[in-house]
N, C-alpha and C positions, 0 to 999 in steps of 0.2 A: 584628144581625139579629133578635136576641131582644127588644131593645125597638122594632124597628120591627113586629114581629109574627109572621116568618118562623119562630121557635120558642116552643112556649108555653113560658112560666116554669117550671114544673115537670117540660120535657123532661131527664129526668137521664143522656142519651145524653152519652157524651164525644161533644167537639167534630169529631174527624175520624169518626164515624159518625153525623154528622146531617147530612142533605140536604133540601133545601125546592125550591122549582119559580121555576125561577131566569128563565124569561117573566114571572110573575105580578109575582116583585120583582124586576126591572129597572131602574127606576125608581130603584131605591135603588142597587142593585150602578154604574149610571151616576153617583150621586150622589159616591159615597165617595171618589174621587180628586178631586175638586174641590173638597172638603172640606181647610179651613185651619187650623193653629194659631194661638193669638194674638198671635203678634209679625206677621203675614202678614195679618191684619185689622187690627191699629193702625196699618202703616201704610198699607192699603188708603181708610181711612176719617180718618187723623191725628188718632189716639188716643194718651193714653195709657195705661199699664196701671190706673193708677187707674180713667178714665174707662169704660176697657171694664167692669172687675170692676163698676160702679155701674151701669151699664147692666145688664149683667145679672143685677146681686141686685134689681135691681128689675123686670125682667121686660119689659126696654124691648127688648132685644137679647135671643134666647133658643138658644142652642147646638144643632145635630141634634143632639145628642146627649150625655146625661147622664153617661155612662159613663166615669167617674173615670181608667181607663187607656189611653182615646182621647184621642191629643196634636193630632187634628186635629176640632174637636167642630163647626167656625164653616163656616156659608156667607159668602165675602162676599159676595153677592149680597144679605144680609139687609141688611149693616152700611151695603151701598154705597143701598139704597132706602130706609132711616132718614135719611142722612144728604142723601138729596135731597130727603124731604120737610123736612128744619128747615132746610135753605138755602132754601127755598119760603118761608119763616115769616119768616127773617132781613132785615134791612134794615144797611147798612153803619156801622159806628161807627168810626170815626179811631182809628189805635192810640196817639194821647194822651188819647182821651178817658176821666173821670178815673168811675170808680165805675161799672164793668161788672168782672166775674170771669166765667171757666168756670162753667158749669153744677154742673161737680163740685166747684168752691171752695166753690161760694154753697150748696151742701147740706152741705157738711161744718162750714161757718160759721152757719149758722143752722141746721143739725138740721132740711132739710126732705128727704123725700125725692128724685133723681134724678128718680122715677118720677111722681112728683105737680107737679113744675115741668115736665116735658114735659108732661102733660096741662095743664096750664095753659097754656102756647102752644099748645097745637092748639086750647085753646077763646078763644084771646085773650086770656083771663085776664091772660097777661104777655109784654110783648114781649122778642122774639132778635135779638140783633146780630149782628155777622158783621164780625170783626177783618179786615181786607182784607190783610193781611200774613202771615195765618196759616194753614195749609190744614187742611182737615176739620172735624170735631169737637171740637178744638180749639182752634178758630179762631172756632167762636158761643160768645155770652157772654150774660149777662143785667143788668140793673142789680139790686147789692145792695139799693138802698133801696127800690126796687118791688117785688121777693120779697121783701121784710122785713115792707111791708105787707100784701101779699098771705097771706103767712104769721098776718100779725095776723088777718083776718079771716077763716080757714078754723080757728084755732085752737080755738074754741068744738065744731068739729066735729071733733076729732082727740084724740088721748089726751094728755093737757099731755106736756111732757120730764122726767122728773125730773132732767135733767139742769140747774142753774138760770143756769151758768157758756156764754153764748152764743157770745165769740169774745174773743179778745186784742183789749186796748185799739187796738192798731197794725191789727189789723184792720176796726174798726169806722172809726178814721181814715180809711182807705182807701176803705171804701165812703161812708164824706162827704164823700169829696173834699181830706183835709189831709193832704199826702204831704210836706209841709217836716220831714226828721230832727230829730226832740225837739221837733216843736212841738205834738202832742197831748198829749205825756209832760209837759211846761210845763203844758200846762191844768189837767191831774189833780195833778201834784204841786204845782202853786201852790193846792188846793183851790178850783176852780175848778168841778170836777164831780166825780162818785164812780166808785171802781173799786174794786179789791181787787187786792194784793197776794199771789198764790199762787206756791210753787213749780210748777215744769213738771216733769211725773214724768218724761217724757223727756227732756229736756236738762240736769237737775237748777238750773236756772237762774229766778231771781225774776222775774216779770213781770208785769205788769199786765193784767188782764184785765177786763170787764165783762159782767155779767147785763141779765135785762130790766128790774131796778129799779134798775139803771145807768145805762142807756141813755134811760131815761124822762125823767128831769130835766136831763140834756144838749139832748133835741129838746122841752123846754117853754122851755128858759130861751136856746137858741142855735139858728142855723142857718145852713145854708154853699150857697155856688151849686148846690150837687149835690144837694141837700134840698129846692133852691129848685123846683128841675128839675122833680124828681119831681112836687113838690106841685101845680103849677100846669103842668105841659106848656107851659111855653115857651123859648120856643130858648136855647141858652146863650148867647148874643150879648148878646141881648135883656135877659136878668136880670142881665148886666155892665154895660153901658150903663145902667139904670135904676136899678141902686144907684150907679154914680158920676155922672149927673146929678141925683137926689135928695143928695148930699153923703152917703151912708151909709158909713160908716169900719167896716172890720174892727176887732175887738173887739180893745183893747194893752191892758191893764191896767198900770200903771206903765210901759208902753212895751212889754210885751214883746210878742214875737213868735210868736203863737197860728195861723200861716196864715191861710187864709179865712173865717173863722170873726164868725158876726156875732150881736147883741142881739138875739133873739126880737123884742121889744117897739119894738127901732128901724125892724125890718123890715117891719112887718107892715101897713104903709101899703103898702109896694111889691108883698107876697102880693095884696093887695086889686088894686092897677093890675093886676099882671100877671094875674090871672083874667081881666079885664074888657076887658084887650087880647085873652087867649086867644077870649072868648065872641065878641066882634067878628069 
């Protein structure tokens, strides 16, 4: 009641000898029983605890109530009209389809904000999918490679990362599309493309991770249907058929087996079709 206004800050009455005008704040005294803790909004809205805490460090979701030893701080009412307006936003993606993540994956894999990719779908900026299998808020996804470059071109306007270490090899895999076990780890370790080599300070475990001066000479020198997607907006159908009526061969070096994965340079006769099919 003292942060809704019913006591000033500096009343230093102990609590059973302070009264306020209990007409005036009604409103609020109707409020406080309908009031939630967060396992009773995750799964009002099908969250998880990740997604709710990112939601509201960013200020997308915001609690009645600050107050550190209130275990009920959540309207759902808030959680449940957020999450109708980005199913407004959303349009259906197939749960095989290959390089969409959570919202809260794609922020914690590129270091964008939660708060700054919703503002981007409310202005179009980036489209939301809606896994048809999954319910709620975990259930919209975005495409990695679109906030990737979305992220490129807002970056000039944002404080760099110091961070220079962007996602694990296996994850940048995933958002191009090459989910065959050990066939990105094959690329890099046959020097094929750069990465680096770090321990994981939590699993104490080597792995392979890549920067953005990683990632750079992978999408100059290669490109995979999921890349293709992005770049030219045409159907995935569409850019399978056109590399296998063009004869375009996924990239084997000695024969091996790299997944999807195809020559920049052989490609880019069918970049060119597919725009000019898109523009028709």
């Amino acid at each position: 009641m003292t942060e809704a206004g019913a006591f000033a800050p500096i009343d230093a009455r102990a609590d059973a000898r302070k009264t306020f005008d209990a007409k005036t704040w009604q409103h609020i005294l109707d409020e406080i029983p309908t009031l939630v803790g967060p396992i009773a909004l995750r799964r009002a809205i099908g969250a998880t605890l990740a997604e709710l805490n990112g939601l509201k460090a960013d200020g997308v979701l915001v609690p009645r109530t600050n107050v550190p030893t209130i275990k009920s701080p959540w309207r759902i009412a808030d959680g449940q009209a957020l999450l109708e307006e980005l199913e407004a936003y959303a349009q259906p993606v197939a749960a095989e389809e290959p390089g969409w993540e959570t919202i809260q994956l794609v922020h914690k894999r590129l270091d964008l904000p939660v708060g700054e990719i919703i503002a981007a779908i409310r202005t179009g900026a980036l489209r939301l999918g809606q896994r048809p299998d999954v319910f709620g808020y975990h259930g919209l996804v975005v495409e990695i490679i679109e906030v990737a470059a979305f992220k490129a071109k807002v970056a000039p306007k944002r404080k760099p990362s110091t961070n220079q270490v962007e996602m694990t090899a296996a994850a940048f895999a995933r958002s191009a599309g090459i989910r065959g076990k050990g066939q990105f780890l094959a690329l890099i370790e046959g020097g094929y493309t750069p990465a680096m080599l770090v321990l994981n300070p939590t699993t104490k475990r080597r792995e392979w991770r890549m920067s953005r001066a990683d990632i750079a000479p992978f999408e100059a020198s290669y490109t995979t249907p999921t890349i293709l997607l992005a770049e030219t907006g045409a159907h995935w159908n569409t850019i399978r058929a056109i590399l296998q009526s063009e004869g375009i061969q996924p990239f084997r070096p000695n024969g091996l087996d790299l997944g999807p994965v195809y020559l920049r340079t052989e490609v880019e006769p069918v970049v060119a079709l597919l725009k000019t099919q898109r523009e028709k």
